[in-house]
OpenMM code with the backbone's topology and positions (N, CA, C; nanometers):
from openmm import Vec3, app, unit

residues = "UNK UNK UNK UNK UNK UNK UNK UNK UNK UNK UNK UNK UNK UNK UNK UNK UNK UNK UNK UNK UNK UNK UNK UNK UNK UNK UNK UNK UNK UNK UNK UNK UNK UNK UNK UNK UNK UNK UNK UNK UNK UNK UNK UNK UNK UNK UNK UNK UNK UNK UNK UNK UNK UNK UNK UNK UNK UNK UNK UNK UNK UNK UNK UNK UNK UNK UNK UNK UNK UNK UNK UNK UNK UNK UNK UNK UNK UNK UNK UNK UNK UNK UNK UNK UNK UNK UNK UNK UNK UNK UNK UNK UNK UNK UNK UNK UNK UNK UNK UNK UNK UNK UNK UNK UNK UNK UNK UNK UNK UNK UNK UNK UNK UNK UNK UNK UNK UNK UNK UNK UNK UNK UNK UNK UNK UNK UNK UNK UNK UNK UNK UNK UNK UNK UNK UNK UNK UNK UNK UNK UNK UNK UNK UNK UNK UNK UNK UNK UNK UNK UNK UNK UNK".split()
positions = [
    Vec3(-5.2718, -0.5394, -2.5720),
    Vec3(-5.1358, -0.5152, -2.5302),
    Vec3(-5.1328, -0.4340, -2.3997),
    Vec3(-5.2104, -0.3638, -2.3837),
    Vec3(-5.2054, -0.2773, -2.2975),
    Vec3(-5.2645, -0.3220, -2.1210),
    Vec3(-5.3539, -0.4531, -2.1947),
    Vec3(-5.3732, -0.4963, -2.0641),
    Vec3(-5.2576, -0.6251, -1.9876),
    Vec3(-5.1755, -0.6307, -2.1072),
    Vec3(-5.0931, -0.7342, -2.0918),
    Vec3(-4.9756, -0.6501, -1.9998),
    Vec3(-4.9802, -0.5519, -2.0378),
    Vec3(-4.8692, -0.4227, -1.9379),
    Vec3(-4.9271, -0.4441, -1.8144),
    Vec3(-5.0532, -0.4202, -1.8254),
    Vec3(-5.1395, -0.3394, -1.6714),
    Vec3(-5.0906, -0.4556, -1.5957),
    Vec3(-5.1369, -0.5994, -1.6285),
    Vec3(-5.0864, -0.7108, -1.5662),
    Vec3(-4.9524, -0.6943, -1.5130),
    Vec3(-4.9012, -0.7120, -1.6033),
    Vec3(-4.7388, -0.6906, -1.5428),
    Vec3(-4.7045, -0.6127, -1.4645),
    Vec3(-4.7559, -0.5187, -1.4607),
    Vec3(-4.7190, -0.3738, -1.3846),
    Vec3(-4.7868, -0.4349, -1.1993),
    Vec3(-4.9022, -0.4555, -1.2205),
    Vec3(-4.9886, -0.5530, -1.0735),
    Vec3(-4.9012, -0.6113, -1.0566),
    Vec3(-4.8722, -0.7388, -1.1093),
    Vec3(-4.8055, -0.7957, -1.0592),
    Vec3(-4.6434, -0.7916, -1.0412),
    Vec3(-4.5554, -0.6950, -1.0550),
    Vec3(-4.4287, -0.6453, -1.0125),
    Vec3(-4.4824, -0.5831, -0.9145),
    Vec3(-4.5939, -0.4755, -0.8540),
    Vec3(-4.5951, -0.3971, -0.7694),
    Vec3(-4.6545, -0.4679, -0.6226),
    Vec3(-4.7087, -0.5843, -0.6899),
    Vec3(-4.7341, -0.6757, -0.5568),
    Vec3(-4.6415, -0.7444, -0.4789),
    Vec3(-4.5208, -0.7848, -0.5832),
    Vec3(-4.3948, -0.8568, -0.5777),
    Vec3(-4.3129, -0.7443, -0.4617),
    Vec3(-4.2717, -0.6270, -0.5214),
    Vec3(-4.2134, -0.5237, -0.4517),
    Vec3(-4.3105, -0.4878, -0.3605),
    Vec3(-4.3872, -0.4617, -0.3077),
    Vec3(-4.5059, -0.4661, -0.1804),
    Vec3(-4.4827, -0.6055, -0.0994),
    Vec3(-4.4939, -0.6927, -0.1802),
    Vec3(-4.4469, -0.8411, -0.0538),
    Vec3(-4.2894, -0.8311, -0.0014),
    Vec3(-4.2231, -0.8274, -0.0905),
    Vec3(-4.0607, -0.7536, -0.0665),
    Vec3(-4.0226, -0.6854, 0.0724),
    Vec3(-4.1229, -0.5780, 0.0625),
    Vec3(-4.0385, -0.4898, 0.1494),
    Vec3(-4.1607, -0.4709, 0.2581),
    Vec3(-4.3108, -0.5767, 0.3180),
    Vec3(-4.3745, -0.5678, 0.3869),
    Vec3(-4.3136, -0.7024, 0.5091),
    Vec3(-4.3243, -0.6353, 0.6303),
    Vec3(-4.2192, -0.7425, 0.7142),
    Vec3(-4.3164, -0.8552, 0.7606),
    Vec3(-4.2229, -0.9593, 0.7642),
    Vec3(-4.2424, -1.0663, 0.8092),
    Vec3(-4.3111, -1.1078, 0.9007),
    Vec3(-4.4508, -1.1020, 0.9754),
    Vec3(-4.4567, -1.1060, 1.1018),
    Vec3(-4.4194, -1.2289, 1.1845),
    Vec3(-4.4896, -1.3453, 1.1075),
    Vec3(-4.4525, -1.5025, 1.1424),
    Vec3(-4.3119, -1.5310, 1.2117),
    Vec3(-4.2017, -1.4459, 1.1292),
    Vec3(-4.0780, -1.4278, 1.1870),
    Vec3(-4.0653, -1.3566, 1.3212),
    Vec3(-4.1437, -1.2471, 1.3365),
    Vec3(-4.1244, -1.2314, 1.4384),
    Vec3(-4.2051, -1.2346, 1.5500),
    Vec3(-4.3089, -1.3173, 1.5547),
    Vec3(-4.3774, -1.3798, 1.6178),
    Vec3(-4.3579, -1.5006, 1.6787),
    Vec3(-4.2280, -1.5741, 1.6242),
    Vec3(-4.1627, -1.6809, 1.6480),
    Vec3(-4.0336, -1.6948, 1.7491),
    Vec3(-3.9771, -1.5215, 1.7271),
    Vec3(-3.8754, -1.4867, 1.7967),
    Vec3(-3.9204, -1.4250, 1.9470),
    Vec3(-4.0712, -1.3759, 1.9480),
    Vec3(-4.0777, -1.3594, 2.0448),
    Vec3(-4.1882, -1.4481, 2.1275),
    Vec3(-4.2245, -1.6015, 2.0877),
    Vec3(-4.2712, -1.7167, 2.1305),
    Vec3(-4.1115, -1.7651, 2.2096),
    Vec3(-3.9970, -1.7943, 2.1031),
    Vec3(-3.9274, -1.8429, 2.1650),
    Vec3(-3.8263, -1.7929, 2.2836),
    Vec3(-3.8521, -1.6080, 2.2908),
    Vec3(-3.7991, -1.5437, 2.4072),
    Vec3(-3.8047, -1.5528, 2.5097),
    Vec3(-3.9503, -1.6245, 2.5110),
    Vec3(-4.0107, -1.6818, 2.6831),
    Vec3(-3.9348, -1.7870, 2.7130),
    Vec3(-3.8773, -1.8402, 2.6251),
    Vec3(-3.7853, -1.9925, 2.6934),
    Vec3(-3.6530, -1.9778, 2.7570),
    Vec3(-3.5795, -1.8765, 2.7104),
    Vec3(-3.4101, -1.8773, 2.7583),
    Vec3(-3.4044, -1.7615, 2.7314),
    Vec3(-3.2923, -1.6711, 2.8300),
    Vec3(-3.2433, -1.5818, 2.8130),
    Vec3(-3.1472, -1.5313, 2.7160),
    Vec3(-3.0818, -1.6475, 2.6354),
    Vec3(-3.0259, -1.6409, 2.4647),
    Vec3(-3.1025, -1.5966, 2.3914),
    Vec3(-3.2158, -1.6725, 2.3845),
    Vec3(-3.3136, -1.6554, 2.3203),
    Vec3(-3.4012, -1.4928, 2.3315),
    Vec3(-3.4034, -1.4464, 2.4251),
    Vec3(-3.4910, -1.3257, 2.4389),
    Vec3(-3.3981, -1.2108, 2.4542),
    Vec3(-3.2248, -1.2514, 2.4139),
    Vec3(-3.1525, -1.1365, 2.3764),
    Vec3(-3.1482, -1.1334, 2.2143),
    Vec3(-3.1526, -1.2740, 2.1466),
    Vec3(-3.1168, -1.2708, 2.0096),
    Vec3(-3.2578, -1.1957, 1.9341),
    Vec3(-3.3373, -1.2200, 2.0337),
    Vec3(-3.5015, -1.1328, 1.9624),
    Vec3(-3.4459, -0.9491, 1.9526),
    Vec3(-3.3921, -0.9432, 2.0607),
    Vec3(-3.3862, -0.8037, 2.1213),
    Vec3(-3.2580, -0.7546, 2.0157),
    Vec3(-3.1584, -0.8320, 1.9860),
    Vec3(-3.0514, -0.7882, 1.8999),
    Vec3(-3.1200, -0.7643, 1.7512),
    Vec3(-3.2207, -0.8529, 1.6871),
    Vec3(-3.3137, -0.8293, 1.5462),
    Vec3(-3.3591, -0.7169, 1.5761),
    Vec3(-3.4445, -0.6778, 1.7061),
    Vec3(-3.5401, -0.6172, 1.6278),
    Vec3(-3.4733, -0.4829, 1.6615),
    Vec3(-3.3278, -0.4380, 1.7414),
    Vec3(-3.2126, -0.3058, 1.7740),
    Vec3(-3.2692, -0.2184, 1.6418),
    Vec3(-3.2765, -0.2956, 1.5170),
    Vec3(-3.2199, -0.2174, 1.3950),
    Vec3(-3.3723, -0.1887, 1.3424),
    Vec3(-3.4809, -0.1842, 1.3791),
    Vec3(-3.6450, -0.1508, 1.3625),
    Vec3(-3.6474, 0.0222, 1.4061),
    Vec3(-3.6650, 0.0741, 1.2794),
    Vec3(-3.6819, 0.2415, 1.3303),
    Vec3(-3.8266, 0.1995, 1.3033),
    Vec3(-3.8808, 0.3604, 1.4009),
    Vec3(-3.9893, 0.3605, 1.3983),
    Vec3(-4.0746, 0.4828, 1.2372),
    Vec3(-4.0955, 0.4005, 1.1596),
    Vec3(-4.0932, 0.4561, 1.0364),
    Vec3(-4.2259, 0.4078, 0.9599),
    Vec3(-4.3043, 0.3881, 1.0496),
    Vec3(-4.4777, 0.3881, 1.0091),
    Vec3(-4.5206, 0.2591, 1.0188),
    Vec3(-4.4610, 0.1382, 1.0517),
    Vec3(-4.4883, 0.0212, 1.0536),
    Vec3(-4.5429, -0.0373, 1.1758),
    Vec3(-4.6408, 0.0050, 1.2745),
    Vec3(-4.6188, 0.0131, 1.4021),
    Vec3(-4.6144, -0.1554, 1.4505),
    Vec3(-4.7058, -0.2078, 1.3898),
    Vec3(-4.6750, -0.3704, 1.4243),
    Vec3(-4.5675, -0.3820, 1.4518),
    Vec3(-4.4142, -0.3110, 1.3743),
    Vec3(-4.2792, -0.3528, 1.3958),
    Vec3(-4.2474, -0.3152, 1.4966),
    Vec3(-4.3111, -0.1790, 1.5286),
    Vec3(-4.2420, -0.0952, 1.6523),
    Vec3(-4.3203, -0.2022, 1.7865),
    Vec3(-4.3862, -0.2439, 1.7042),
    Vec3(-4.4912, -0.3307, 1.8914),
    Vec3(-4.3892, -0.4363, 1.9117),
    Vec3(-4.3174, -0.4867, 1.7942),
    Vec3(-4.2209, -0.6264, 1.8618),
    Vec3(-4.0904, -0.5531, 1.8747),
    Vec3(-4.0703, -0.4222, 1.8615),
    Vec3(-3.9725, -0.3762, 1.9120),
    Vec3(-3.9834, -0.3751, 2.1078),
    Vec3(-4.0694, -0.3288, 2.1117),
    Vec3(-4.1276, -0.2765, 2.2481),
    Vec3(-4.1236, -0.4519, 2.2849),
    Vec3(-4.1784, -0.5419, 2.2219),
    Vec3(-4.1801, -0.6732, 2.3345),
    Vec3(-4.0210, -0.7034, 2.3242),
    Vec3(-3.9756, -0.6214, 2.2564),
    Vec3(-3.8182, -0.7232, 2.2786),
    Vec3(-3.7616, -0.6637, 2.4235),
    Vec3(-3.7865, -0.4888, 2.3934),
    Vec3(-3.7374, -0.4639, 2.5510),
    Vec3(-3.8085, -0.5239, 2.6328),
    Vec3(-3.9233, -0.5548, 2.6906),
    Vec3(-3.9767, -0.6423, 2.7760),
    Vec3(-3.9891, -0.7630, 2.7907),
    Vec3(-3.9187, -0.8263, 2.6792),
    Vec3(-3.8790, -1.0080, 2.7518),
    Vec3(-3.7941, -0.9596, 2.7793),
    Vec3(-3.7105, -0.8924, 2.7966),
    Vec3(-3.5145, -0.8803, 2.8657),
    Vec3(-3.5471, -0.8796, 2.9923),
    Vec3(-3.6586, -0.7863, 3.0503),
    Vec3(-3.6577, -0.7799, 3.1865),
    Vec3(-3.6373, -0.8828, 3.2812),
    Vec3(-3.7116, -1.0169, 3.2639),
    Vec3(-3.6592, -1.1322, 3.3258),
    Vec3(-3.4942, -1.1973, 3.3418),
    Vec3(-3.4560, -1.1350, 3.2542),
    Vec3(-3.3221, -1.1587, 3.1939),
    Vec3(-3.2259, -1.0835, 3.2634),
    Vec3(-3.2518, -0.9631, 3.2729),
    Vec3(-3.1048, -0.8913, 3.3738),
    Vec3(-3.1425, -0.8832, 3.5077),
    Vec3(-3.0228, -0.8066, 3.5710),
    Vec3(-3.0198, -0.8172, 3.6446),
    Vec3(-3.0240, -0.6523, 3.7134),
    Vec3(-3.0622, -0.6710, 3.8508),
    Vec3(-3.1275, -0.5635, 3.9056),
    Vec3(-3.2408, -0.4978, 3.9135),
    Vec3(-3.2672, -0.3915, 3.9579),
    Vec3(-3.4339, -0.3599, 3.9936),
    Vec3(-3.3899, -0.2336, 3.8948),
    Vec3(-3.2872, -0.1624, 3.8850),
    Vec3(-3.3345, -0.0609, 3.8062),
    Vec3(-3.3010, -0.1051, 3.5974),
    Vec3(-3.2149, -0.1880, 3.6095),
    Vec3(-3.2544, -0.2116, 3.4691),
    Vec3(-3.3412, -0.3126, 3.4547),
    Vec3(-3.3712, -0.3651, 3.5023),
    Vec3(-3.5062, -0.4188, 3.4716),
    Vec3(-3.6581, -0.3103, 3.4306),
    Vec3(-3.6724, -0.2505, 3.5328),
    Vec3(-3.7634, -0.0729, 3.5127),
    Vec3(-3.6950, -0.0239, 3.4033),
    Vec3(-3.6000, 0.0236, 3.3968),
    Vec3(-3.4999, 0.0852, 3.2287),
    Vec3(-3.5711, 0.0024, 3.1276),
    Vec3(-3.5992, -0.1318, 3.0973),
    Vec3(-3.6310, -0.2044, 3.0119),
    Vec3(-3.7765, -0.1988, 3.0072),
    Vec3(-3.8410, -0.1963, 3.1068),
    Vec3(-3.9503, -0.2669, 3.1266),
    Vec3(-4.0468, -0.1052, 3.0441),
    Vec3(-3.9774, 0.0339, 3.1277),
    Vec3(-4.0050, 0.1649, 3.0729),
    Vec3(-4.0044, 0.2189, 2.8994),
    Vec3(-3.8946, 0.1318, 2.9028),
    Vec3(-3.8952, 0.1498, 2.7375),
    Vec3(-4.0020, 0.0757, 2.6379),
    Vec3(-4.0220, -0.0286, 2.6896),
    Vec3(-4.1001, -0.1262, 2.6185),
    Vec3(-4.2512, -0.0908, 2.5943),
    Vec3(-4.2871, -0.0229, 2.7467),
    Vec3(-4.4466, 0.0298, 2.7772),
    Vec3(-4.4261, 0.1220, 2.7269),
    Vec3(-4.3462, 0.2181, 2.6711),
    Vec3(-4.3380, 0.3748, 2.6435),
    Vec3(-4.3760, 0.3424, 2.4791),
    Vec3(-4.2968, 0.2183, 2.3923),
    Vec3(-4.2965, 0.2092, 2.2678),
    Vec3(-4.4058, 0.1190, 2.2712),
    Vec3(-4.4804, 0.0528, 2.2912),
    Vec3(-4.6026, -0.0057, 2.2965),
    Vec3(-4.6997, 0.0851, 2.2912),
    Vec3(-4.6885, 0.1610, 2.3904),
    Vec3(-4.7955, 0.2521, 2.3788),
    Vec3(-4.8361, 0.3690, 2.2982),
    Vec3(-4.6774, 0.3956, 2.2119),
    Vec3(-4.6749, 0.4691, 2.0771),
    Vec3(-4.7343, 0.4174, 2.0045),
    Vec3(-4.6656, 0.2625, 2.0022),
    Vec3(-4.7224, 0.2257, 1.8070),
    Vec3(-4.8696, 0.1629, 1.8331),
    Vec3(-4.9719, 0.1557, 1.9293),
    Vec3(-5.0713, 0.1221, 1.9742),
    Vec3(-5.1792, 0.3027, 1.9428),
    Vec3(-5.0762, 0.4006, 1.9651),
    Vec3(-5.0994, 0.5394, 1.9249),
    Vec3(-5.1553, 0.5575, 1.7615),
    Vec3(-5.0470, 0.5018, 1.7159),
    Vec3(-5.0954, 0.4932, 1.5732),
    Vec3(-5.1617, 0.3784, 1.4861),
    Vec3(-5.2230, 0.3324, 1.5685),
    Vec3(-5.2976, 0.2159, 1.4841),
    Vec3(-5.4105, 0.1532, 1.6320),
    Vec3(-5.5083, 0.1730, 1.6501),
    Vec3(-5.5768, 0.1937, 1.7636),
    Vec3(-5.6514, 0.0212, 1.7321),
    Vec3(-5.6719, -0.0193, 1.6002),
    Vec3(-5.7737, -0.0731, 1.5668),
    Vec3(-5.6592, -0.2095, 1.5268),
    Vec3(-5.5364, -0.2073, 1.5391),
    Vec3(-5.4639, -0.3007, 1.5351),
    Vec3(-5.4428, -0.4304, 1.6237),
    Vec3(-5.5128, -0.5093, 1.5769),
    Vec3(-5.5618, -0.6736, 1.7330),
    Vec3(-5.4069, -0.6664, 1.7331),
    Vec3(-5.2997, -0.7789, 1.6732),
    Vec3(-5.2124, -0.7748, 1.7050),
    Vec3(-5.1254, -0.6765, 1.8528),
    Vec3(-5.1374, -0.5806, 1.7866),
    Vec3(-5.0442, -0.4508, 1.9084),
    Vec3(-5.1347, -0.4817, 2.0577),
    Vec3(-5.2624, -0.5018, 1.9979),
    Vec3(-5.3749, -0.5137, 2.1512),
    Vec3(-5.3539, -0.6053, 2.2031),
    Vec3(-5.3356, -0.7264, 2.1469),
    Vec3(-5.2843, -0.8816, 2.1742),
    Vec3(-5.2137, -0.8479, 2.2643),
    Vec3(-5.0549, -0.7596, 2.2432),
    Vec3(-4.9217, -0.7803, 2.2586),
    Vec3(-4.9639, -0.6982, 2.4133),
    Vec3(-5.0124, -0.6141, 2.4275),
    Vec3(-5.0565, -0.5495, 2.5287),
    Vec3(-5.1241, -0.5585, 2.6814),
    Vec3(-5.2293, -0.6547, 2.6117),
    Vec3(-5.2827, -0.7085, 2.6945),
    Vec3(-5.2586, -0.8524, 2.7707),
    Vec3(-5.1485, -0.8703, 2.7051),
    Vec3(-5.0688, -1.0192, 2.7236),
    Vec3(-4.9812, -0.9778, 2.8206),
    Vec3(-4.9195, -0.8515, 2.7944),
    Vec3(-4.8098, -0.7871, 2.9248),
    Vec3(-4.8678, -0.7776, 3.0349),
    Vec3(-4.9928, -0.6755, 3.0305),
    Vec3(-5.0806, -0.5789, 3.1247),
    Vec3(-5.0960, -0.7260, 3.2279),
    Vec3(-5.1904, -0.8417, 3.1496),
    Vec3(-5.2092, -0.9672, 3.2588),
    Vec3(-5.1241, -1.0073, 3.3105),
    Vec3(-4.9836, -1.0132, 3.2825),
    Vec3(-4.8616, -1.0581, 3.3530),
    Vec3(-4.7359, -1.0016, 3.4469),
    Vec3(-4.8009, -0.8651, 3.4248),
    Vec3(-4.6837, -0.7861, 3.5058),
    Vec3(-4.7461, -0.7838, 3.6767),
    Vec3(-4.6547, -0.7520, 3.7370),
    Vec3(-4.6738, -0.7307, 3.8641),
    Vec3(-4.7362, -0.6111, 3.8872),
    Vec3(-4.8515, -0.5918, 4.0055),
    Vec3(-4.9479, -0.5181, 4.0225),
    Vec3(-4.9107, -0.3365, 4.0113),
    Vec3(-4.7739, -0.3826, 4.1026),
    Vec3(-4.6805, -0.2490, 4.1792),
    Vec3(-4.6241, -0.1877, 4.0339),
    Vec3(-4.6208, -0.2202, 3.9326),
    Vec3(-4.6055, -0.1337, 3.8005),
    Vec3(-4.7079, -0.0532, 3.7361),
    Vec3(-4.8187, -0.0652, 3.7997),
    Vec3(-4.9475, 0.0130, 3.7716),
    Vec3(-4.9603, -0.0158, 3.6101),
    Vec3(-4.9609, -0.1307, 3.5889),
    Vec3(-4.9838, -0.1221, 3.3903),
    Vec3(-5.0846, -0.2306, 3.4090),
    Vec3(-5.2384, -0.2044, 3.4102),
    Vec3(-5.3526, -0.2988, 3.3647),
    Vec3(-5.4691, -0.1850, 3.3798),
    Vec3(-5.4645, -0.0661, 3.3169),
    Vec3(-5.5823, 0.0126, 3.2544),
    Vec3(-5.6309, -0.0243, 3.1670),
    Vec3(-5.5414, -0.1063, 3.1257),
    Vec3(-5.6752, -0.1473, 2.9467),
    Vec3(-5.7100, -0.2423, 2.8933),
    Vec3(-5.6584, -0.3539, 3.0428),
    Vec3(-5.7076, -0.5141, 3.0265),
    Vec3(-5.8846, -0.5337, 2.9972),
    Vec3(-5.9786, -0.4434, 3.0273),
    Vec3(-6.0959, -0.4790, 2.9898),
    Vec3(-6.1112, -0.3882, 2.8655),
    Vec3(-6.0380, -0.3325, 2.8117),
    Vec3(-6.1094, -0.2230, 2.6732),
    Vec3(-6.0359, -0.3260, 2.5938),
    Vec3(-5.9198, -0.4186, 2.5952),
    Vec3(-5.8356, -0.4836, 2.5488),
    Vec3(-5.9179, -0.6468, 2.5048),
    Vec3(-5.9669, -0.6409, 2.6084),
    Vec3(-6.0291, -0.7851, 2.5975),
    Vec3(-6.1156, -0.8212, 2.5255),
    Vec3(-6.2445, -0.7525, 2.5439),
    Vec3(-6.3194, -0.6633, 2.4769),
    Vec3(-6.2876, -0.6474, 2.3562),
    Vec3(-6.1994, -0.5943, 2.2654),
    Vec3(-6.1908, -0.5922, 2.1511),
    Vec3(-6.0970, -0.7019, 2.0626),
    Vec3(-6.0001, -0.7660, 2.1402),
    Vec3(-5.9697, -0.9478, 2.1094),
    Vec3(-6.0919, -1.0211, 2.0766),
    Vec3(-6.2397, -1.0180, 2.1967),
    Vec3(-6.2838, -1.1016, 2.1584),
    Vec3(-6.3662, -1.0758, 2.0508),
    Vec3(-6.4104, -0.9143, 2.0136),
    Vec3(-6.4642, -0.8641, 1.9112),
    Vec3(-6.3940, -0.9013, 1.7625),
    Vec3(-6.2595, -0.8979, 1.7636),
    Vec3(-6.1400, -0.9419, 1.6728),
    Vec3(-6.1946, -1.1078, 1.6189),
    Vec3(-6.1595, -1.1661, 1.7355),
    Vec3(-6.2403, -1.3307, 1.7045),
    Vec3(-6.3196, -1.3279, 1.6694),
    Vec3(-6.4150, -1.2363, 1.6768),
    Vec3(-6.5934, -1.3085, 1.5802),
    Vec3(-6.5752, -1.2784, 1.4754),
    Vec3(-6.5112, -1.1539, 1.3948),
    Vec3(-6.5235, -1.1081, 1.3111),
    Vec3(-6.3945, -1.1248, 1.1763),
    Vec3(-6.2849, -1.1414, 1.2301),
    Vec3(-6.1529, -1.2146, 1.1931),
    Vec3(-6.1487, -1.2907, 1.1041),
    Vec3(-6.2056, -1.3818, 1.1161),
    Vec3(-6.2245, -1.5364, 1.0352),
    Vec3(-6.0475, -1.5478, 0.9832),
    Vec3(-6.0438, -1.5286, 0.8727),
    Vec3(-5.8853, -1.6450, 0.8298),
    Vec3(-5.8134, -1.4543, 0.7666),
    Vec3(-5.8400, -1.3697, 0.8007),
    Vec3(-5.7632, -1.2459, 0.7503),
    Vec3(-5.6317, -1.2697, 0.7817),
    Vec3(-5.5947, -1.3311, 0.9105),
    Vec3(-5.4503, -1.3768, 0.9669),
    Vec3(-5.4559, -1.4542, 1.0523),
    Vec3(-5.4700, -1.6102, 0.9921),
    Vec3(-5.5192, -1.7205, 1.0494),
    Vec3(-5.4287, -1.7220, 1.1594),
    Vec3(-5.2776, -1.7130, 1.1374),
    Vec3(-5.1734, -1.6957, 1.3060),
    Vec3(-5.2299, -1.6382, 1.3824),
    Vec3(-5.2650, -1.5383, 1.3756),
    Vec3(-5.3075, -1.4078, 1.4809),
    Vec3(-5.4175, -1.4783, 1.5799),
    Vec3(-5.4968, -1.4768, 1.4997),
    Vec3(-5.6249, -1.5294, 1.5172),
    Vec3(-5.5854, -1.6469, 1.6171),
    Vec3(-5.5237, -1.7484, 1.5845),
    Vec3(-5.4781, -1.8608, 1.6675),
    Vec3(-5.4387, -1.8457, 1.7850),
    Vec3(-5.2905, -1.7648, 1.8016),
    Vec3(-5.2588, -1.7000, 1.9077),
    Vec3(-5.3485, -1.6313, 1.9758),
    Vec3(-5.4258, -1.5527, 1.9398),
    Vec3(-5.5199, -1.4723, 2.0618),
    Vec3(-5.6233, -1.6390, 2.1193),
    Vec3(-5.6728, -1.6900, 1.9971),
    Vec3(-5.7435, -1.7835, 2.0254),
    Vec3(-5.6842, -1.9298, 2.1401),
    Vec3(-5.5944, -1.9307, 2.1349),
    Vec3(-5.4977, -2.0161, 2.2025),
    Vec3(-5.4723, -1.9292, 2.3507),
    Vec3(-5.4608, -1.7889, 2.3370),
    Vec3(-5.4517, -1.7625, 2.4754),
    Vec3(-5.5864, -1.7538, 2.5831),
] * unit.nanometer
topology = app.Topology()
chain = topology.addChain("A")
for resn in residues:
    res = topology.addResidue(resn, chain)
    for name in ("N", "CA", "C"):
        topology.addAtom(name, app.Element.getBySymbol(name[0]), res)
């Protein structure tokens, strides 16, 4: 009887653990499709408004890419920097707390290669790379998406 509890008990606490552990696929999708239209890379930016930063840092990293797809999106030189500041500021937090996280490094080093020189953000394209491709050997199917995406880029 008692192991018939223990069971039950595992499996409700896995149920409530899948529950309330976020989605990434979802939002990995929202910010694939941000690169296409500027609808699109505000409706990312309106989801992820309501993401406190409350230990989840993966969340806080697609917080940070939401402010930085907008930048293409508005208009002017200083909110564009307003956006672009916020995004590198919260990237580089939740990258603070989870050092060993491919994902956040992914998200990072995907910016660092694409921004313009005159923003001074590509210090950590080779410590970055470097540990993507370390990620790939060792990875195998832990998060077959992930894995794809870095592998695809």
């Amino acid at each position: 009887m008692r192991r018939v509890v223990l069971y039950m008990m595992i499996m409700l606490l896995s149920q409530v653990a899948r529950a309330f552990s976020p989605d990434l696929q979802y939002y990995r999708g929202l910010l694939e499709r941000s690169q296409q239209s500027s609808r699109s890379a505000r409706a990312f930016y309106d989801q992820t408004r309501r993401i406190q930063d409350t230990g989840h840092p993966t969340l806080l990293g697609y917080k940070a890419m939401s402010e930085l797809m907008m930048c293409p999106h508005v208009s002017g030189p200083f909110n564009k920097l307003g956006y672009f500041n916020r995004g590198r500021k919260m990237l580089e937090q939740a990258i603070g707390k989870d050092r060993n996280n491919a994902e956040l490094r992914f998200m990072r080093f995907c910016i660092q290669n694409n921004v313009p020189a005159i923003l001074n953000y590509s210090g950590d394209l080779d410590a970055d790379k470097e540990f993507l491709i370390s990620y790939l050997k060792r990875a195998g199917a832990k998060d077959a998406g992930l894995h794809e995406l870095i592998r695809a880029y």
